[in-house]
N, C-alpha and C positions, 0 to 999 in steps of 0.2 A: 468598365469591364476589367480593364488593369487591377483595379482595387481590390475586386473579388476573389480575382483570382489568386493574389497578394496576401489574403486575408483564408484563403480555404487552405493554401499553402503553409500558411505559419497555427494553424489550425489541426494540419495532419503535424506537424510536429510535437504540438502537446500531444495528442494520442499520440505519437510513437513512443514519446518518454513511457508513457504507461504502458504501452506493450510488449520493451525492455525491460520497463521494472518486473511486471510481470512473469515474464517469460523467464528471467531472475528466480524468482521466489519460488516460479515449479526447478527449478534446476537445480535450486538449495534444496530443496526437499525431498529430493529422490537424492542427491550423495548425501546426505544426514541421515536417509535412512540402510543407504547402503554403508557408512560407519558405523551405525548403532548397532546392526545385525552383525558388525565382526568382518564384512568383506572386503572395506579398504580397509588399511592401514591409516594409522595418525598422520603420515607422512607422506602420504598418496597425492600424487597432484592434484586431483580434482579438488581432494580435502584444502590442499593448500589454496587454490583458485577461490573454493569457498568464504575460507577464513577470509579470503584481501579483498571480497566483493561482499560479505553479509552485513556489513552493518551500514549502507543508504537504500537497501533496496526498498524497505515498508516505509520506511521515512519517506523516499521518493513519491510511493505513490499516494501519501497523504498531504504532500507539499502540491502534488497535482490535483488531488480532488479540491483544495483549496480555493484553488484557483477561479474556481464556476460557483465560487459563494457569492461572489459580488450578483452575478448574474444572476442566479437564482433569486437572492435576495428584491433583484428589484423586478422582476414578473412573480411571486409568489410573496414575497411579506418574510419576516423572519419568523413568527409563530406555525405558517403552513410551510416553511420550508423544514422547520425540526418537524415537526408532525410526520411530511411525507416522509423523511429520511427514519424516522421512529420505527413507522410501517413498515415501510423497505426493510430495511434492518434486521427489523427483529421478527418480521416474515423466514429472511432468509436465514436465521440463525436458529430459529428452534427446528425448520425444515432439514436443513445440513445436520443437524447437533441432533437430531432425531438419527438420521442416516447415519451419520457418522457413529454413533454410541453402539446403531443395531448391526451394523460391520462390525464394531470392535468387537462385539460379543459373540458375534458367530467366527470371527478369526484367532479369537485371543490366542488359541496355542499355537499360532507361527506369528504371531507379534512381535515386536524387539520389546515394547513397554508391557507387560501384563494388564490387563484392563481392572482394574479395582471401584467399588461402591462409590470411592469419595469421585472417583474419575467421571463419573456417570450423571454428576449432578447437573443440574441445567446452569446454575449459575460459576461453572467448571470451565470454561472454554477449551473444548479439544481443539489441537492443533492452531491451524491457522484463523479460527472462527471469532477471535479475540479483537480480532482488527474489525468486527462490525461495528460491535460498541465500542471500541477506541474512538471511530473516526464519527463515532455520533456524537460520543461528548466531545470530541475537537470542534464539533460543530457547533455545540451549543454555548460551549467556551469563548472561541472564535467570534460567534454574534454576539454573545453575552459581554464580553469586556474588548472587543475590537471596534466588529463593525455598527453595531449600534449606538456607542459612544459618539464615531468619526460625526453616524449621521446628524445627532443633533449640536456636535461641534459646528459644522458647516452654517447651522441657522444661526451660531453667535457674532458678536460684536464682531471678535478676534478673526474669524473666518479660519481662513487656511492656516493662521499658525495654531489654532486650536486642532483642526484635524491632527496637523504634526504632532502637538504634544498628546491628545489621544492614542495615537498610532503607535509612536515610540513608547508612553508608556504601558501600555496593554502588550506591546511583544517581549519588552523588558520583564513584564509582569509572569507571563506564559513562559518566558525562557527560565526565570527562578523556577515556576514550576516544573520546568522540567529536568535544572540541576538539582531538585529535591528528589525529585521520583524516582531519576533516573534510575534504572536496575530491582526498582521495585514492585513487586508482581503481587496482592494481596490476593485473599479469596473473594475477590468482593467483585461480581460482573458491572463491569461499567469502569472501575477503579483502576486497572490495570492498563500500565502502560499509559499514563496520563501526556508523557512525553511527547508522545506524537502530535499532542495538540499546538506545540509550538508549530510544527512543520506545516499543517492545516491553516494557522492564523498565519505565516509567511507566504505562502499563496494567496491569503484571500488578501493580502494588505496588495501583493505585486497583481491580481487578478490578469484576464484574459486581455484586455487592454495592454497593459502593461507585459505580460507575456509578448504582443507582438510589436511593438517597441525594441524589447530587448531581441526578437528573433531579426533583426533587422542587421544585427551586427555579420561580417563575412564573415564565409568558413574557416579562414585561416585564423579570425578569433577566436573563435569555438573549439579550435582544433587544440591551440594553446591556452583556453581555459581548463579544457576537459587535462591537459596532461598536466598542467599546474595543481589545478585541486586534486586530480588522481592521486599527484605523489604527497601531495599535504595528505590525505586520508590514511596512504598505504604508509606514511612515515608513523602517524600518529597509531599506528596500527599496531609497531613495532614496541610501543613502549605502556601498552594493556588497556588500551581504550574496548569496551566493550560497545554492540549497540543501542537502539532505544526499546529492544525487546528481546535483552537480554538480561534475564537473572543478576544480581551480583549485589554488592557491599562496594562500589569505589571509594575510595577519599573525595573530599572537595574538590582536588585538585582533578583530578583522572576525570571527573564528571565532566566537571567545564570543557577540557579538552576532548572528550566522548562528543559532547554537544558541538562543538566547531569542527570536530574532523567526521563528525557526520553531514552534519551542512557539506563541510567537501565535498565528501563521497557525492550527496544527492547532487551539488554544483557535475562532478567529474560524470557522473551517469548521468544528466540530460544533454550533457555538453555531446556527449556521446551518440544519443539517443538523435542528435537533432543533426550529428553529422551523415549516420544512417538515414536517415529521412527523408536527405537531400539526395540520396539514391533513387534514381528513377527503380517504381515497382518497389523496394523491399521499403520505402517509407510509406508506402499504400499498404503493404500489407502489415507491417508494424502498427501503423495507425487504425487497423480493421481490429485487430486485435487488441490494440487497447482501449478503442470502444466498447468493447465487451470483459474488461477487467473483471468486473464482479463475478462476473459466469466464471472465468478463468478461476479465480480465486479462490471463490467457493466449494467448488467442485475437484480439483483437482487433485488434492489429498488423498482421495477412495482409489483413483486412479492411477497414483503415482505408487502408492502402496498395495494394491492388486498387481498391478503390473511386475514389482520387483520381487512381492511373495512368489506369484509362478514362476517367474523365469528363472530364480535361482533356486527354488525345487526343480527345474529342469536340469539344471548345472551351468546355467548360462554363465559368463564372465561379466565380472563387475563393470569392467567398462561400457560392455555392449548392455548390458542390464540397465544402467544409467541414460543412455542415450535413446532409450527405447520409451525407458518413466518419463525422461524429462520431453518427449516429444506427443508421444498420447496423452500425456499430464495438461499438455496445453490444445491438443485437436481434437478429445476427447469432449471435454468441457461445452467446446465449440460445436462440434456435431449436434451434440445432446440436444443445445439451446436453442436451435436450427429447427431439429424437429420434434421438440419437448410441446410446443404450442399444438401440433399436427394430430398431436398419439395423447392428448388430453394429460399433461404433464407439464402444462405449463407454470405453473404452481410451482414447480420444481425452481423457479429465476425469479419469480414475479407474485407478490400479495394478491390475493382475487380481488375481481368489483368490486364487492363488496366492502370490503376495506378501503381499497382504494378511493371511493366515490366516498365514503363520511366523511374521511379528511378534507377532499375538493368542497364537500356540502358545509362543512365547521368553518 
């Protein structure tokens, strides 16, 4: 009994990190949008709170879906595990990318960005929708030169030092790729933002196993990891490190250093994530919430950006306008998906049967 409960405990702790990260990424999105539109200033706190928190948040939560590759891998296979996530994915990407384009077009003249043709194309990623096919090919990446190497290392001669040198060279391998990428954003759906696949293959090498191993340490560890790597990220922050889904040209140099002080950041935000968690109540409700990441994720954009078009047609105050997006931005999402299945809208989270069942039948 001890165990279980040992084990559902260090369990709401990876969901809480996702419901941090999360809850994160609607909060950047509604002050990015309340910058863009002219109503903070450059130098507005929130703006600043932004800048020293944007760049572990998406990394974070790709470091976390990582994690359930192992597990997935071995109830599903690695061929039906890209498959389902294929589905998934790109279910919710043309359905969003659908909505989100025919919003743009009915709002365009209180937009901050104008909505243009090239904008419109499917293979175009509005907003935050880029991260579906990011984290597909992290996944396929992931299997393709991580976990499936390890597996038939394990059947050689060598044993366990073959996994090791699989292991190490495949994240070696991943991490080039992503001081190459870094800051590069092509027109090409799938291509963008490659980066993130390193964060996907370092979950899936440390998996759920190994997640509660390391949750195992006290809080006063935790407490002093999270502020050691906080100020490693917030240092390196200082001297032009961008994030892994940020536009730019770095030098060599700036990249590498981009890549280690976002590992911080994402170190500093679960440290974080997991000392909340240990809060009776807000780590249950952190953890509800980050089981439902994708809902959040997807959805929240329409919501964040409805929200702050009216309220400052009304004349509302930037601050209150912000606290208002970043709160429906995430209970919004939640409601919907609650009773999206009830009002025959379920489609709106989830691929039909139909789809669903050829990939279980393949």
């Amino acid at each position: 009994m001890t165990r279980n409960i040992t084990s559902q405990r260090r369990l709401i702790e990876v969901d809480a990190a996702r419901g941090v990260a999360v809850i994160m990424v609607v909060g950047a999105h509604a002050v990015l949008g309340l910058l863009e539109s002219g109503a903070l200033p450059e130098d507005h706190g929130l703006v600043t709170a932004y800048e020293i928190t944007h760049v572990p948040r998406v990394a974070a939560i790709a470091f976390i879906a990582g994690l359930f590759i192992p597990g997935s891998l071995a109830r599903r296979g690695a061929l039906r595990l890209i498959r389902e996530r294929a589905v998934l994915f790109g279910w919710l990407y043309v359905v969003w990318w659908t909505i989100q384009s025919a919003v743009g077009l009915a709002t365009d003249p209180l937009r901050n960005t104008p909505t243009t043709l090239a904008s419109l194309a499917i293979w175009t990623p509005p907003a935050q929708l880029y991260f579906l096919p990011a984290l597909w090919v992290g996944t396929v990446l992931t299997v393709a030169v991580l976990v499936a190497p390890r597996h038939f290392a394990r059947r050689s001669r060598h044993g366990h030092r073959a996994v090791v040198g699989w292991t190490a060279a495949g994240l070696a391998l991943l991490a080039a790729l992503a001081i190459v990428t870094w800051g590069w954003v092509p027109p090409v759906l799938g291509a963008q933002y490659l980066a993130l696949s390193f964060f996907v293959a370092v979950g899936a090498v440390l998996g759920l196993p190994g997640a509660r191993h390391v949750l195992r340490l006290p809080t006063p560890a935790w407490a002093g990891l999270g502020l050691v790597t906080g100020a490693v990220a917030v240092w390196c922050g200082t001297i032009g490190i961008v994030g892994p889904t940020d536009r730019s040209s770095l030098p060599f140099d700036l990249r590498v250093v981009s890549l280690v002080a976002t590992c911080a950041g994402v170190l500093a935000l679960c440290a974080g994530a997991v000392l909340l968690a240990r809060i009776p109540r807000v780590g249950d409700l952190l953890a509800w919430i980050g089981r439902r990441t994708v809902v959040v994720f997807t959805a929240h954009i329409v919501v964040v950006a409805g929200t702050r078009i009216t309220l400052q047609a009304l004349g509302v105050q930037p601050e209150a306008v912000f606290v208002a997006a970043w709160v429906l931005g995430v209970v919004v999402p939640l409601v919907l998906a609650s009773v999206a299945p009830r009002i025959g809208l379920g489609w709106l989270f989830a691929p039909p049967r139909w789809a669903t069942s050829r990939v279980v039948a393949n």
